[in-house]
N, C-alpha and C positions, 0 to 999 in steps of 0.2 A: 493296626494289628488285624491279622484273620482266621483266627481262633476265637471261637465263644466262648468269653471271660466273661464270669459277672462278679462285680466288685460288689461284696455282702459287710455289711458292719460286722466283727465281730466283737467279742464280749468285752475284751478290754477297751476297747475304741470305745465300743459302746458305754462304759462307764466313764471314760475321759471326756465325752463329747460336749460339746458346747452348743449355745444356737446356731452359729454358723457349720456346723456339722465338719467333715472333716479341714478345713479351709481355714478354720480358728482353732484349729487343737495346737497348746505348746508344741515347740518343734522338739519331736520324737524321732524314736530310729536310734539306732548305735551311729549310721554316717551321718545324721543330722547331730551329734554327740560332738562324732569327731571332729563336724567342722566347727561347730560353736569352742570348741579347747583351741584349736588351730587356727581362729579366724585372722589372726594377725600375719599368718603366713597363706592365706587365700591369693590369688590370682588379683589384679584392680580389676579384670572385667566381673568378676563374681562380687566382688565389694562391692562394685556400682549400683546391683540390683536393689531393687525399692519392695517394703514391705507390698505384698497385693492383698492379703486377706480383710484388710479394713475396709477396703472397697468397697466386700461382698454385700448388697443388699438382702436381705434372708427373703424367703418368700411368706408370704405372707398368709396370715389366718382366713381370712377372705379367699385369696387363691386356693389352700386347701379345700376349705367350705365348697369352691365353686366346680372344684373336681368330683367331690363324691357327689353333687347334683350330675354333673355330667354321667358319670358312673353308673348311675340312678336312670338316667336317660337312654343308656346303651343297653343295661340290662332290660329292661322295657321292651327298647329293640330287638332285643335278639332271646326274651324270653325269662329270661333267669329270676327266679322267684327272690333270690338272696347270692350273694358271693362272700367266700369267705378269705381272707389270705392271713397269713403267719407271719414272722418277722424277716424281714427282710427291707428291698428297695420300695416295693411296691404300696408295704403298708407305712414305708416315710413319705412316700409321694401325696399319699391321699389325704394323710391325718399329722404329719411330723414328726412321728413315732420312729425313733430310728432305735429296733429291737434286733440283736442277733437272733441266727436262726438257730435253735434250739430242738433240744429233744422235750422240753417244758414246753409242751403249746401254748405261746401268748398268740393274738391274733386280733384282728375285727370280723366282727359277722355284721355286713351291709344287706339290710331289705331293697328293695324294689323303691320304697317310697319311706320317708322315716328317719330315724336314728339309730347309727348305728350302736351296737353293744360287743362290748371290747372282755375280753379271755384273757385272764391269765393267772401262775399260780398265786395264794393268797400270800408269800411272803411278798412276793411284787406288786402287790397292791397300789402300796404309796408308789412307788416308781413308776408304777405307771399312768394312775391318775396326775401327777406330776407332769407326765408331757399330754396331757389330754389336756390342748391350749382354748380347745374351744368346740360349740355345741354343747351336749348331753353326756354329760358323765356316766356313762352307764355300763361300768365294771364287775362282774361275774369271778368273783376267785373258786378256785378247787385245788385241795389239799393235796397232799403228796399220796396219800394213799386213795385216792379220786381219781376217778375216770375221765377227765377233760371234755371225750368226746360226748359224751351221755350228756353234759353240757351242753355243748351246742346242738347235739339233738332236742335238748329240752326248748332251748330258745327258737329252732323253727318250728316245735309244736305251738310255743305261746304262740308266732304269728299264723300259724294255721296254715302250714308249708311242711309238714311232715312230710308230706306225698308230692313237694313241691322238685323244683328243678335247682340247683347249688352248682354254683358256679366257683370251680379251684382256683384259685391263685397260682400260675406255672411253678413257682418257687418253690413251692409248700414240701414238706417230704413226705417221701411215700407212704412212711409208716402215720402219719397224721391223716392221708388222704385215705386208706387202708380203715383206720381208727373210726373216721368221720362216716365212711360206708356201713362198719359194722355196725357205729349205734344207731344210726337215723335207715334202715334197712329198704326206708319203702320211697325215698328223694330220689330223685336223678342227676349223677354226679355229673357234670361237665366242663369245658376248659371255659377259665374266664377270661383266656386272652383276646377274643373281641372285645371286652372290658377296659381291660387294663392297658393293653398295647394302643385301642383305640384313644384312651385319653392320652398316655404318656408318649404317643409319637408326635403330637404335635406338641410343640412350644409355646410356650406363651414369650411375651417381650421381658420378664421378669426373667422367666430359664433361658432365653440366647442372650440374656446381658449376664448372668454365671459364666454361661459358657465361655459367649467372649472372652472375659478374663481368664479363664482358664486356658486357653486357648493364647491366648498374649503371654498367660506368665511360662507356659511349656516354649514356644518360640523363643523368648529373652533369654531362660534358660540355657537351653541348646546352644545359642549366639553368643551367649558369656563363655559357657564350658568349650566354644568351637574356639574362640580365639585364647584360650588358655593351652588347648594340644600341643603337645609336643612330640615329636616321635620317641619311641619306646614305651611310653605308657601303657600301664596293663587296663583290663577292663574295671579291674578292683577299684586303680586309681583315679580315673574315668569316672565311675559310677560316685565316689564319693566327693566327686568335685561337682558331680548333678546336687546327690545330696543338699551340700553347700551351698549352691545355686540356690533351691527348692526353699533352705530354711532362712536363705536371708529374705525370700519374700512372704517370711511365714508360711508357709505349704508343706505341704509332702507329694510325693511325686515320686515317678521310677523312669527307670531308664531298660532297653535293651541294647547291648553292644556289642555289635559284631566288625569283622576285618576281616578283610582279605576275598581268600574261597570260602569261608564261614557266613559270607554275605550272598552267598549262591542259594542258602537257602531259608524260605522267607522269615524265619526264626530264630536262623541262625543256630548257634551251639555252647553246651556250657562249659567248652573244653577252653583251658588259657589262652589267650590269646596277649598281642599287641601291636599297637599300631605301627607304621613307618609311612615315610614320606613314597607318594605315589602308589599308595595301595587303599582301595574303596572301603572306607567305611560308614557304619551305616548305624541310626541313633534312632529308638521306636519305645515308644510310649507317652504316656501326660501324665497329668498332676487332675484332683479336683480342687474345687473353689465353691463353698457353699452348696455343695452336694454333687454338684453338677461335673462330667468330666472333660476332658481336651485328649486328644492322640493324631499324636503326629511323627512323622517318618524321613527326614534327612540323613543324602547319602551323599557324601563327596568323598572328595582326596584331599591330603597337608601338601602342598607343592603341586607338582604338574602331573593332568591324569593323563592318562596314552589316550588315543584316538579311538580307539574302540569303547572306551569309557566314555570317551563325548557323547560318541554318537547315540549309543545305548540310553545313557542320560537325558539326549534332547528327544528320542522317542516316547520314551515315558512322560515326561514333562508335557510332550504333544498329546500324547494319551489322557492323561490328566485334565487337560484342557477342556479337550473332546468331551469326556465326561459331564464335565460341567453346563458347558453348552446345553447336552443330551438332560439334564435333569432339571426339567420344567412341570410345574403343575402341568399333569396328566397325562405326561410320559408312563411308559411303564418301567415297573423297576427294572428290568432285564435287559430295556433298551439302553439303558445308561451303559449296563456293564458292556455291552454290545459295541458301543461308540466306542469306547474305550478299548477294547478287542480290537477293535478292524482296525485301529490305527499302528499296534502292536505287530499285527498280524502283518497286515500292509510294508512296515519296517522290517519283515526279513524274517520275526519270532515268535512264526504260528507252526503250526497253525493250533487252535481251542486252548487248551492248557498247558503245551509244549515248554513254555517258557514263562508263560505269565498264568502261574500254576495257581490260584486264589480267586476267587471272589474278588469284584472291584470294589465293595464297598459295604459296608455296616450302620445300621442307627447305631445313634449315638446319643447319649443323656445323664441319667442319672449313674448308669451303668454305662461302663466301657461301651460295650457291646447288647444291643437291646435292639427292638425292630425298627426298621423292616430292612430286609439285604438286600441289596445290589448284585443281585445276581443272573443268573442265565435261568430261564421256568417260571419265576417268580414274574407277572403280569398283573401284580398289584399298580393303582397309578397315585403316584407321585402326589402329594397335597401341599399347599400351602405351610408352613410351619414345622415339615419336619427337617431334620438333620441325619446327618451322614458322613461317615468319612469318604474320602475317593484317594484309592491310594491303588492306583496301576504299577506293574514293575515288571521287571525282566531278568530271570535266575540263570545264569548259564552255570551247570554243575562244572564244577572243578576250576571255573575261573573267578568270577565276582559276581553279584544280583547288582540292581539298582531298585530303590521302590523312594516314589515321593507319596506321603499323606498329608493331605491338608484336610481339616472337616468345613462342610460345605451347609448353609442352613436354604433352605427353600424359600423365594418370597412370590407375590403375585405375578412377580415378570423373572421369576425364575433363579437359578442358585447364584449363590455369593459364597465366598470363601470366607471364613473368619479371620484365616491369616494369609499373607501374600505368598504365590508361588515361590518354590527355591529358585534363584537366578543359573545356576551355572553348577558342576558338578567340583569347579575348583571357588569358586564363589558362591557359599549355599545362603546366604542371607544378605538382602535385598538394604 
């Protein structure tokens, strides 16, 4: 996908949730409903599917521990006396806390050096001590008629950082980042994404083996629901034969689904559609697994595509490639997208964004979409560990798009793909 989505727990997730995070939650959803009522009349290639959630290894107490040292490390670096973040992704990465984001500020406030101390209101108390698995319990409640912020101003006077530098969390919302200026009037607020982005872009072997799985169980999916297609199918029916797919391996997961001219453009439309044989369709999104996400983008046809479909298809595909090759430790990000352009461009459908109108590529991790992008400007270089999707394509308005994504993870000799290229635009799975 190339839109910046960021996938937040919200409050019901959030109280259904388990240790495996969304990966182990019972299979939920009204189309994860319908197909547990309907499973007797599923598809065999959907029946075939294998639970994957049991798989997931969680990460571990240690692994969080060794993040907010890292954390700890970069604020050093780059100056920041304390960071604070709210609930969201960033504050389950560090600590396991996976909190909706609210208009109740729950949060962590991380020093420099230390332990951190965790916010939030006093009926959440227990709740939240509860996922506090490890370190220093050190919980702050303020009542409903309490100021929050006056709070956390109070705790950078105890460290003697009243006047000091506070580093936001991107997430946070305004009205808390607004809050947090009024009480503590004399700190210096700044962004903590060299913090946060700097830990959470690279992987460790515990988050590309989530990924993996997530990433295998989005591919099987698609590969069940592809040989179940039938022409006439609407997108309704489609989508909850994903469902079904998603819940027989325990998951949840989504789908987008586009045909035809609807595929021209890269998001496609939520006007009805349905499929027929010989007309491009095109399947985008993942599932997560233990926190961690997958997104991926198959496009073909039911039957025989036309020749212009081919070819269109084997450009991108070559595009794709390109890319990958391009995305080696110390590359820069821009250049990636650039390989992947001039192969594009080269084939007939430039020239710049004429037809391959997006961005090549996104981090990828806890959230869909997270740093650093594959773009054109962006002269960030490439490291060891992180991840990305590479998903090149080509939109002709008013006829068909093509877009293949696969995500791609960085090692010392350079990228790998989690999953195998599509084969063929009338053969999309290998």
């Amino acid at each position: 996908m190339t839109i910046d989505e960021t996938v937040r727990p919200d409050r019901r997730r959030f109280l259904q949730a388990t240790a495996l995070g969304a990966a182990a939650l019972p299979l939920l959803g009204s189309g994860v409903a319908r197909a547990r009522e309907g499973a007797a009349e599923l598809p065999p290639s959907i029946m075939a599917l294998k639970p994957v959630a049991p798989l997931a290894v969680p990460i571990t107490n240690v692994e969080h521990e060794s993040r907010l040292r890292k954390a700890q490390r970069l604020m050093t670096e780059h100056k920041m006396d304390a960071v604070f973040m709210g609930g969201g992704t960033s504050l389950e990465y560090f600590t396991g806390i996976d909190w909706w984001v609210s208009e109740r500020t729950t949060g962590m406030l991380l020093p420099r050096s230390g332990d951190p101390v965790f916010i939030t209101p006093a009926f959440e108390r227990e709740r939240t001590l509860q996922q506090i698995t490890f370190g220093k319990k050190d919980v702050r409640t303020w009542q409903e008629n309490e100021d929050p912020y006056r709070m956390i101003a109070g705790v950078l006077a105890e460290w003697h950082q009243s006047t000091g530098t506070l580093g936001i969390e991107e997430q946070l919302r305004s009205a808390t980042q607004f809050g947090i200026a009024r009480a503590a009037p004399h700190a210096t607020l700044v962004s903590a994404t060299p913090v946060t982005a700097g830990c959470r872009s690279i992987k460790s072997p515990a988050e590309l083996a989530l990924m993996q799985l997530a990433n295998d169980a989005t591919l099987a999916v698609y590969h069940a629901v592809w040989k179940a297609l039938e022409p006439g199918m609407t997108q309704q029916r489609i989508s909850d034969l994903v469902d079904a797919a998603y819940a027989r391996q325990g998951l949840r997961g989504e789908v987008s689904i586009n045909v035809g001219a609807f595929t021209a453009s890269p998001h496609g439309s939520p006007l009805p559609q349905h499929i027929s044989e010989g007309t491009v369709i095109m399947l985008d999104d993942g599932c997560k697994v233990g926190g961690y996400q997958s997104d991926i983008t198959r496009t073909f046809v039911l039957g025989k595509a036309g020749d212009k479909m081919k070819r269109v298809f084997d450009i991108v595909r070559k595009a794709q490639q390109a890319a990958l090759a391009a995305a080696h430790p110390g590359a820069s990000m821009e250049s990636v997208d650039a390989a992947a352009r001039k192969v594009i461009t080269d084939g007939g459908y430039g020239p710049g964004y004429k037809y391959f109108s997006h961005r090549l590529g996104h981090g990828i991790g806890m959230d869909m979409h997270e740093w650093y992008y594959l773009v054109q400007g962006n002269t960030r270089r490439i490291e060891p560990g992180m991840t990305f999707s590479d998903e090149p394509g080509i939109y002709i308005p008013g006829e068909f798009g093509v877009r293949l994504e696969d995500d791609m993870h960085i090692g010392a000799d350079g990228a790998h793909w989690f999953t195998p290229q599509s084969p063929s635009i009338e053969q999309p799975f290998a």
